[in-house]
FIKOLKOL-606353 format. One record per residue (C-alpha): chain; x, y, z. Coordinates in steps of 0.05 Angstrom, whole numbers. Example, Ala and Ser with C-alpha at 12.3 -4.5 7.8 and 13.67 -1.06 7.14 Angstrom:
2
<site><ch>A</ch><c1>246</c1><c2>-90</c2><c3>156</c3></site>
<site><ch>A</ch><c1>273</c1><c2>-21</c2><c3>143</c3></site>
This chain:
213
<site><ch>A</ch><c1>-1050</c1><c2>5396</c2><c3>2426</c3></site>
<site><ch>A</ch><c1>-1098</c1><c2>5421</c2><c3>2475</c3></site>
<site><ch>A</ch><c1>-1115</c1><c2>5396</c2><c3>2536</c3></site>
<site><ch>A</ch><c1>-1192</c1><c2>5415</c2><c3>2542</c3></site>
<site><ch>A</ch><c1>-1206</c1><c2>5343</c2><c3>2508</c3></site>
<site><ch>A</ch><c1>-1187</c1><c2>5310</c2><c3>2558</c3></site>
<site><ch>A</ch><c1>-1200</c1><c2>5350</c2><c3>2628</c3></site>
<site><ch>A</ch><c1>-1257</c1><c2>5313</c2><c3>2648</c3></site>
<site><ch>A</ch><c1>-1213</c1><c2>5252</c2><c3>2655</c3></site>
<site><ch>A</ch><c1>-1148</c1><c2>5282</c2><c3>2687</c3></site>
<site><ch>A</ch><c1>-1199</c1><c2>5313</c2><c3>2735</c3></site>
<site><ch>A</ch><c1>-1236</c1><c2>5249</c2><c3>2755</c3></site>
<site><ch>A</ch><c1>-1179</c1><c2>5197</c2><c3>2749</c3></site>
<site><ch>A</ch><c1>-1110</c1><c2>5244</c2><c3>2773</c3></site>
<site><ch>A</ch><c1>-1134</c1><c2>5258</c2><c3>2842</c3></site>
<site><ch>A</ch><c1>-1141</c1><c2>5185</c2><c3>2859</c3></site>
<site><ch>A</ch><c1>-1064</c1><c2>5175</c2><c3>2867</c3></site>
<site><ch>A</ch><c1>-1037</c1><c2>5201</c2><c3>2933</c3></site>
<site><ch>A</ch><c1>-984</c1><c2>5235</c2><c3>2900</c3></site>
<site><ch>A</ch><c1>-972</c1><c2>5217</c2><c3>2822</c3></site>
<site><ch>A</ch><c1>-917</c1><c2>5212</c2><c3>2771</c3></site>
<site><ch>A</ch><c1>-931</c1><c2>5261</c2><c3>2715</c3></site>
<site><ch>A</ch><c1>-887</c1><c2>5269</c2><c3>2653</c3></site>
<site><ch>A</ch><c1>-904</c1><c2>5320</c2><c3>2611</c3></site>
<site><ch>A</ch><c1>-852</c1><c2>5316</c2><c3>2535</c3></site>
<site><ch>A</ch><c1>-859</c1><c2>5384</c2><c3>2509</c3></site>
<site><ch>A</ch><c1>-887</c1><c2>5429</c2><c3>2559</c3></site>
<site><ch>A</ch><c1>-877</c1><c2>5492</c2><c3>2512</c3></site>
<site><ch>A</ch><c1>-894</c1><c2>5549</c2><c3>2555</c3></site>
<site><ch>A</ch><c1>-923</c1><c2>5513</c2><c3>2612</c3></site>
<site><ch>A</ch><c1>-994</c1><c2>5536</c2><c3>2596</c3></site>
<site><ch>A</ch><c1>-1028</c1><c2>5466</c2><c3>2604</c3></site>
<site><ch>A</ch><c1>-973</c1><c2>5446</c2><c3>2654</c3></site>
<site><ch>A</ch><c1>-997</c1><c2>5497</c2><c3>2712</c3></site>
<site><ch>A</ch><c1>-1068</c1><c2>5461</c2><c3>2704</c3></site>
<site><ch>A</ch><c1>-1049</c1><c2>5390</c2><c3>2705</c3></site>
<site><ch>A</ch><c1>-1009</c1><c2>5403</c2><c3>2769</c3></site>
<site><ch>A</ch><c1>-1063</c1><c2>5436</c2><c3>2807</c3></site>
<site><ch>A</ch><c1>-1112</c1><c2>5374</c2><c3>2789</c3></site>
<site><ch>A</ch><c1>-1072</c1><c2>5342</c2><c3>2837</c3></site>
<site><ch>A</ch><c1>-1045</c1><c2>5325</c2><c3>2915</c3></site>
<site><ch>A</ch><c1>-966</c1><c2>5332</c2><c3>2921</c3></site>
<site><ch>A</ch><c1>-950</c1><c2>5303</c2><c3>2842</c3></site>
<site><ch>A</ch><c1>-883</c1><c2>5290</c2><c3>2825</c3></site>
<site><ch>A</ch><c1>-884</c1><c2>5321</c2><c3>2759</c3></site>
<site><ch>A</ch><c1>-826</c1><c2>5326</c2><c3>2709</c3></site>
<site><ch>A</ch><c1>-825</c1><c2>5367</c2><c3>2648</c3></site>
<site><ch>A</ch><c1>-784</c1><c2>5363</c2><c3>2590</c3></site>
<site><ch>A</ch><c1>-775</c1><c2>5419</c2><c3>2533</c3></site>
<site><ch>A</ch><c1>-714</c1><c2>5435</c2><c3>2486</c3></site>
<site><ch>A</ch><c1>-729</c1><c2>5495</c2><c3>2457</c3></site>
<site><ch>A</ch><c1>-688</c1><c2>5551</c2><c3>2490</c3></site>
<site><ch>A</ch><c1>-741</c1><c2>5607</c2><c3>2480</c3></site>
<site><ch>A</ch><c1>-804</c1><c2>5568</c2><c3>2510</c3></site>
<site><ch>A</ch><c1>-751</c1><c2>5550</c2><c3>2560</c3></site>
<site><ch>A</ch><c1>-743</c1><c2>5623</c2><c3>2573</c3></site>
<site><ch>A</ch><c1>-816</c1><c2>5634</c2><c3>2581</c3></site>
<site><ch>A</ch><c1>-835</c1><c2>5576</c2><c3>2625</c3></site>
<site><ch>A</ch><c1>-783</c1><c2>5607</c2><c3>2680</c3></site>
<site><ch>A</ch><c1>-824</c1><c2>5658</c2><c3>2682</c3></site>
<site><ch>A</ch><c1>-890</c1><c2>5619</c2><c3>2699</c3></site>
<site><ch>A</ch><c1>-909</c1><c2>5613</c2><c3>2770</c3></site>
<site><ch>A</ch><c1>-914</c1><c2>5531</c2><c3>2766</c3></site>
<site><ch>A</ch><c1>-834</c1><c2>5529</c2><c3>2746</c3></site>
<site><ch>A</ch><c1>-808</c1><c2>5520</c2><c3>2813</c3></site>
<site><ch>A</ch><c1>-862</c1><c2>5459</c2><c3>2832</c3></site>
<site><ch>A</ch><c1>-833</c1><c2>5421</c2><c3>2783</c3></site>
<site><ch>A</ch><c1>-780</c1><c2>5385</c2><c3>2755</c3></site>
<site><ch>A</ch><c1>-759</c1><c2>5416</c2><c3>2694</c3></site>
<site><ch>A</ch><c1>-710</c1><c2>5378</c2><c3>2646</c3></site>
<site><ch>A</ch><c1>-687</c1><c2>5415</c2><c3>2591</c3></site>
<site><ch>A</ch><c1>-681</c1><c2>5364</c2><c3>2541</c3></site>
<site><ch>A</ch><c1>-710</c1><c2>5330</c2><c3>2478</c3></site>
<site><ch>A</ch><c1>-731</c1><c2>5257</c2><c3>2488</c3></site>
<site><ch>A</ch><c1>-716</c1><c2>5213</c2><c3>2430</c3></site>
<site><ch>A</ch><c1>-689</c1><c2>5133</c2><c3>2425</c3></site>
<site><ch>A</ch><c1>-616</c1><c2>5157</c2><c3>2432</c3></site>
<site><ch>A</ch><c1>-578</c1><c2>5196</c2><c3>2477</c3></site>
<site><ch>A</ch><c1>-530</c1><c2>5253</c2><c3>2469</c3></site>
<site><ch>A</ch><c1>-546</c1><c2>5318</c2><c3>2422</c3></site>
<site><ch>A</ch><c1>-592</c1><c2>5327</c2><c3>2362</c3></site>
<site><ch>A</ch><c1>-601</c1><c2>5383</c2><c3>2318</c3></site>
<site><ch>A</ch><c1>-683</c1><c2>5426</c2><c3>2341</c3></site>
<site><ch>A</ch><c1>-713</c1><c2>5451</c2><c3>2273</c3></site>
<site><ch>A</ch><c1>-738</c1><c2>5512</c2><c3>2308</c3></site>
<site><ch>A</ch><c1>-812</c1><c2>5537</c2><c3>2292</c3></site>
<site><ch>A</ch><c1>-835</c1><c2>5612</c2><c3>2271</c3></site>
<site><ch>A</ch><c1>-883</c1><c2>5648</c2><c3>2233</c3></site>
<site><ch>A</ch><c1>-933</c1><c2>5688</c2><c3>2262</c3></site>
<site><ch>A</ch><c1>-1013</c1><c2>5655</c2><c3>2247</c3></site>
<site><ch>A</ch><c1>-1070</c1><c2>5710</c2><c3>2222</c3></site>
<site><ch>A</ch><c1>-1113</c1><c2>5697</c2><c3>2289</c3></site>
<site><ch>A</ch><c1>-1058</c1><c2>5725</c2><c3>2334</c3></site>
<site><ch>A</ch><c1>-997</c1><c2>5753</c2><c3>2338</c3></site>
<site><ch>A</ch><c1>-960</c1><c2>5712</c2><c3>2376</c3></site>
<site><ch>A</ch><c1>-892</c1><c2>5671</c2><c3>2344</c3></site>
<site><ch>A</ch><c1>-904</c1><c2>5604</c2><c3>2336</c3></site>
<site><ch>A</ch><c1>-853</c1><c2>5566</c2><c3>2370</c3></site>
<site><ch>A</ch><c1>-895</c1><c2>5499</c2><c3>2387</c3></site>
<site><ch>A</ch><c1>-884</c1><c2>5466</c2><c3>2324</c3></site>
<site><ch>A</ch><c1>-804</c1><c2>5454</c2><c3>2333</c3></site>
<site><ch>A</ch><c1>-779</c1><c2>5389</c2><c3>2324</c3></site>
<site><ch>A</ch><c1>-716</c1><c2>5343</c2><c3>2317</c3></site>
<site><ch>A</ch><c1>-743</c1><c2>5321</c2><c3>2255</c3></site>
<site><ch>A</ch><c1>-746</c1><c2>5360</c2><c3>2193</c3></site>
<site><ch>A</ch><c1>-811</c1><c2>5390</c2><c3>2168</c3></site>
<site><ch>A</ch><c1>-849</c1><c2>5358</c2><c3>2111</c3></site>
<site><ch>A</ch><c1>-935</c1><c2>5359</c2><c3>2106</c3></site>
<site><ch>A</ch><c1>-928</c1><c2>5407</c2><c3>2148</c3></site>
<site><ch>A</ch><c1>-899</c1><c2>5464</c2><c3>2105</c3></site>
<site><ch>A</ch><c1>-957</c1><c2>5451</c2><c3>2061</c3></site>
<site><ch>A</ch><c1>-1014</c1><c2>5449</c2><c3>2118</c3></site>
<site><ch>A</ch><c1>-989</c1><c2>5500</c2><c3>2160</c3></site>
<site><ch>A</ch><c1>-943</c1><c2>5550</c2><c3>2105</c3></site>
<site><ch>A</ch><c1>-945</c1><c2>5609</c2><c3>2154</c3></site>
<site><ch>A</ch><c1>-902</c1><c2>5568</c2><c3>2199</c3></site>
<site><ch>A</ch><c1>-824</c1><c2>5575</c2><c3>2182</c3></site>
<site><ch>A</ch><c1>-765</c1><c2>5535</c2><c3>2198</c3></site>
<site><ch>A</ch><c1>-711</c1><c2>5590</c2><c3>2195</c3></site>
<site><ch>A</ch><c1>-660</c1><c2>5565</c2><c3>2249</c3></site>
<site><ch>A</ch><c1>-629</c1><c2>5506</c2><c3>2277</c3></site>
<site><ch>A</ch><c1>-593</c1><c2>5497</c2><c3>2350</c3></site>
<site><ch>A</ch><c1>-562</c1><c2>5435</c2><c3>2377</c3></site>
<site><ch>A</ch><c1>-595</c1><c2>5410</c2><c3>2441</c3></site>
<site><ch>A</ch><c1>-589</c1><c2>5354</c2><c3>2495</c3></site>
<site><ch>A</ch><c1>-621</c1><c2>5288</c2><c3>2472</c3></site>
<site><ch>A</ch><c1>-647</c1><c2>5231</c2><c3>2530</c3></site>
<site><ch>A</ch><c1>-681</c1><c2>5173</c2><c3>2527</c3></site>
<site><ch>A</ch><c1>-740</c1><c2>5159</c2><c3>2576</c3></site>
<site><ch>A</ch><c1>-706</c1><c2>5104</c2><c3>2600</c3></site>
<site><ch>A</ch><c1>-641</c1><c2>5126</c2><c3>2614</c3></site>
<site><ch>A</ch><c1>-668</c1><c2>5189</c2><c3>2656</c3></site>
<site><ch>A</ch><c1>-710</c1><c2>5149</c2><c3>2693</c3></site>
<site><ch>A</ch><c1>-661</c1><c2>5091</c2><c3>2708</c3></site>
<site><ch>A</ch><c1>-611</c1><c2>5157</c2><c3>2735</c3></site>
<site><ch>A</ch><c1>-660</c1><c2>5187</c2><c3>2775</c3></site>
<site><ch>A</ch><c1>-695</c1><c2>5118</c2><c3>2803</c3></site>
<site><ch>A</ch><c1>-760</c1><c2>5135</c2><c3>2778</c3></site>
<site><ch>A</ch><c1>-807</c1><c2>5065</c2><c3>2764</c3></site>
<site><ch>A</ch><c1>-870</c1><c2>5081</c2><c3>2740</c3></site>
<site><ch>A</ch><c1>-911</c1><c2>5142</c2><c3>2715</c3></site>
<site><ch>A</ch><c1>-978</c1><c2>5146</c2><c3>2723</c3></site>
<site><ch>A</ch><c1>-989</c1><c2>5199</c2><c3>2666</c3></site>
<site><ch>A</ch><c1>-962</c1><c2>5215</c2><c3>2601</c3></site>
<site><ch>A</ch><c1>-971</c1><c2>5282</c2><c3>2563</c3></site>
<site><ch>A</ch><c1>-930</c1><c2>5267</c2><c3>2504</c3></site>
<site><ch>A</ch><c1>-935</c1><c2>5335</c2><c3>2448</c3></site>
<site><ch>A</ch><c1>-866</c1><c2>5335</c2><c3>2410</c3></site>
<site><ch>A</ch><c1>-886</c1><c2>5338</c2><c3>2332</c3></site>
<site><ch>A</ch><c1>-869</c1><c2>5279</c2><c3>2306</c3></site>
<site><ch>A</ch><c1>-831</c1><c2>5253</c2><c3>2356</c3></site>
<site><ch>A</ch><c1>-880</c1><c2>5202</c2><c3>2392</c3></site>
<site><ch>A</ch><c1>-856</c1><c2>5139</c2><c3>2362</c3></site>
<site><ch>A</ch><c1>-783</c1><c2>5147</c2><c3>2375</c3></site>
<site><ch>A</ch><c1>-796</c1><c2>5175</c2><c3>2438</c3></site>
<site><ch>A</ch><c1>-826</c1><c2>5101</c2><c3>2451</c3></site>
<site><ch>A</ch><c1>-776</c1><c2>5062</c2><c3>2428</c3></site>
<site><ch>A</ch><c1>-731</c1><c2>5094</c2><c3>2477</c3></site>
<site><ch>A</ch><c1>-777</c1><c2>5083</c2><c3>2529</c3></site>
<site><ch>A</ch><c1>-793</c1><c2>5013</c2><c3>2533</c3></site>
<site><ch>A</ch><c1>-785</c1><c2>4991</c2><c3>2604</c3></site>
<site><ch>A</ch><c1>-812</c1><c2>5053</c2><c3>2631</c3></site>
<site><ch>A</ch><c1>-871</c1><c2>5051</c2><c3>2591</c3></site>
<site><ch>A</ch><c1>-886</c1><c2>4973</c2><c3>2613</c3></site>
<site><ch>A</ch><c1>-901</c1><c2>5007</c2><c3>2680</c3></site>
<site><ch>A</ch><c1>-935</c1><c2>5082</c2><c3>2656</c3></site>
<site><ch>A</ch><c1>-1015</c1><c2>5066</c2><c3>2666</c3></site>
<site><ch>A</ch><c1>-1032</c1><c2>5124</c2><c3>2627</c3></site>
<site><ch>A</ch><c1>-1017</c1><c2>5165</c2><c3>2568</c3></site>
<site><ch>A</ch><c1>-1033</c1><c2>5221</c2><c3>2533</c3></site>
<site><ch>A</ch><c1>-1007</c1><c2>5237</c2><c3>2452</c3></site>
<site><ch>A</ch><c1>-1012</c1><c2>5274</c2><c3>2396</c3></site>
<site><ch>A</ch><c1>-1010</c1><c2>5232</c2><c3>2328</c3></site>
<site><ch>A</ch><c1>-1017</c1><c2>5241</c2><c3>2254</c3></site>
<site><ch>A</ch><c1>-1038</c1><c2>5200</c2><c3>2189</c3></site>
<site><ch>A</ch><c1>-997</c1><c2>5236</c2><c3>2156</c3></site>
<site><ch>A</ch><c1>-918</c1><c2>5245</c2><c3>2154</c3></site>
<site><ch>A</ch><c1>-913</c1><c2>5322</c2><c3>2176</c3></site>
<site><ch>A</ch><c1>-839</c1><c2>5306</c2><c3>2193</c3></site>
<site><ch>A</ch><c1>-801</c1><c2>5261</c2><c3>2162</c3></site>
<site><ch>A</ch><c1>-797</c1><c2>5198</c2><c3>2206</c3></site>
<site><ch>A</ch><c1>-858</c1><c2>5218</c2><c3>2220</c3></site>
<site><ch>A</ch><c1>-900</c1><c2>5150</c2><c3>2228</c3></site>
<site><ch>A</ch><c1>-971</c1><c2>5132</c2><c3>2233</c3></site>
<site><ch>A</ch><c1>-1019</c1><c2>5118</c2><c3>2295</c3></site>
<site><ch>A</ch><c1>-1011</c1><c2>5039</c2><c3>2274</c3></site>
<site><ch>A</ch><c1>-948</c1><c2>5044</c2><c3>2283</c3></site>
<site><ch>A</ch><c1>-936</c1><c2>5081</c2><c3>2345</c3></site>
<site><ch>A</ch><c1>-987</c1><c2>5036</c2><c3>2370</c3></site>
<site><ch>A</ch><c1>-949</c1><c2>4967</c2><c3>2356</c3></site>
<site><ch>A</ch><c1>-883</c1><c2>5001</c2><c3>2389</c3></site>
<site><ch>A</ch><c1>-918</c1><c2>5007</c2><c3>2452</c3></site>
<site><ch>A</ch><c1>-893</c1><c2>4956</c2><c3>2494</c3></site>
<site><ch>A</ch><c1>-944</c1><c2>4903</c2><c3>2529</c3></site>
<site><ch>A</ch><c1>-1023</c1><c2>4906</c2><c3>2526</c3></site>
<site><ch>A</ch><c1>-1051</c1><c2>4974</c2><c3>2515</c3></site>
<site><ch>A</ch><c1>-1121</c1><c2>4992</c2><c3>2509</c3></site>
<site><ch>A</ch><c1>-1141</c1><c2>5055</c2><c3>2464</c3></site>
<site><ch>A</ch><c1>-1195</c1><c2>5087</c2><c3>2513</c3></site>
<site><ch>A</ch><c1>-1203</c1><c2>5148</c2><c3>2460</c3></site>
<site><ch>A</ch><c1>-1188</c1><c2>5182</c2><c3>2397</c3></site>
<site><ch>A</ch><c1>-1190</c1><c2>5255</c2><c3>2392</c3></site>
<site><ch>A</ch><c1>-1180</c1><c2>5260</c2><c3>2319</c3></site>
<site><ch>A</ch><c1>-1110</c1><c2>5285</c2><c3>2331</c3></site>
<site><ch>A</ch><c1>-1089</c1><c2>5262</c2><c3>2394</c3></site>
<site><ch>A</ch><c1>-1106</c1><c2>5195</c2><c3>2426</c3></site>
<site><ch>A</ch><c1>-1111</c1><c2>5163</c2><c3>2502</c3></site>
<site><ch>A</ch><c1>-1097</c1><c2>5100</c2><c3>2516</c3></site>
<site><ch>A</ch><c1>-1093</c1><c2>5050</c2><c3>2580</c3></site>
<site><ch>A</ch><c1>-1037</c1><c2>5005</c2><c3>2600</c3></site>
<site><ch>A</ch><c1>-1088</c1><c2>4945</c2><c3>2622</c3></site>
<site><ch>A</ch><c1>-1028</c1><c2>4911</c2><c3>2653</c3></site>
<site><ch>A</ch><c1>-1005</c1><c2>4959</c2><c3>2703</c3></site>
């Protein structure tokens, strides 16, 4: 996912809250993280990311210590999962890819993307939206950056009362099952809990409005 699409937005519409809650699922190496936080005025911003090697590389990033980082997966369950973790190295550079992990098992995308590999496996922590922000008294979050391949509809369902107070969010989606699990933008768009207004389609990612917040 890439954040260019939708910078003219964050820029107009972040800097009108005093000081707002950002959650960013899957902030990889904290490339698009450092840019969202500057857009704004004293944000609260929490990050979440499972993967121990973008971990690595997003301590070394000067926007680490600005935010909170939780290193965990977010799912509709609690406890430990199993990360299918990414590789592969693409022909336009020669970086590893490890932005493609997931806690669901490859599928579409071994045939769309064959360079990418999914060599290794290591257990990580596992939260639901809810329960992390019931422990840490957190009640509403004014934007959502949700990139966790495949993971967007589950990450809902265990998000529910959280959600009925986010105003805005951000997410990647596919028509087609890339994971297993994987499920469609109809879908993820039922789950969402109350009245949400689709505001724009990227072709890969969407944004959509909370109208009742």
């Amino acid at each position: 996912m890439t954040l260019p699409k939708i910078y003219e937005f964050l820029s107009s519409t972040l800097p009108k809250f005093s000081s707002p809650v950002i959650f960013e699922v899957g902030v990889h190496r904290g490339v698009d993280t450092e840019r969202i936080f500057n857009l704004c005025k004293s944000p609260k911003y929490y990050g979440f990311e499972p993967d121990p090697r973008n971990i690595e590389a997003f301590k070394k990033t000067d926007v680490f210590e600005k935010i909170t980082l939780v290193e965990m997966a977010v799912a509709n369950h609690d406890g430990t999962a199993k990360l299918n973790q990414s590789s592969g190295t693409p022909s336009y550079h020669n970086r590893q890819n490890t932005s493609s992990s997931s806690l669901y098992k490859p599928k579409e995308h071994l045939k769309r993307w064959p360079w990418t590999k999914f060599k290794t496996q290591v257990e990580v922590p596992v939260c639901k939206l809810d329960t992390y922000c019931d422990a840490n008294n957190i009640d509403h979050i004014d934007f959502m950056w949700s990139d966790i391949q495949g993971g967007e509809y589950y990450m809902i369902l265990g998000a529910q009362k959280i959600l009925s107070k986010t105003k805005y969010i951000f997410m990647e989606y596919e028509d087609a099952e890339l994971y297993e699990g994987h499920k469609m933008l109809s879908e993820i768009m039922k789950a969402l809990p109350g009245k949400w207004k689709l505001l724009k389609n990227y072709g890969a990612e969407i944004l959509v409005e909370n109208t009742e917040v």
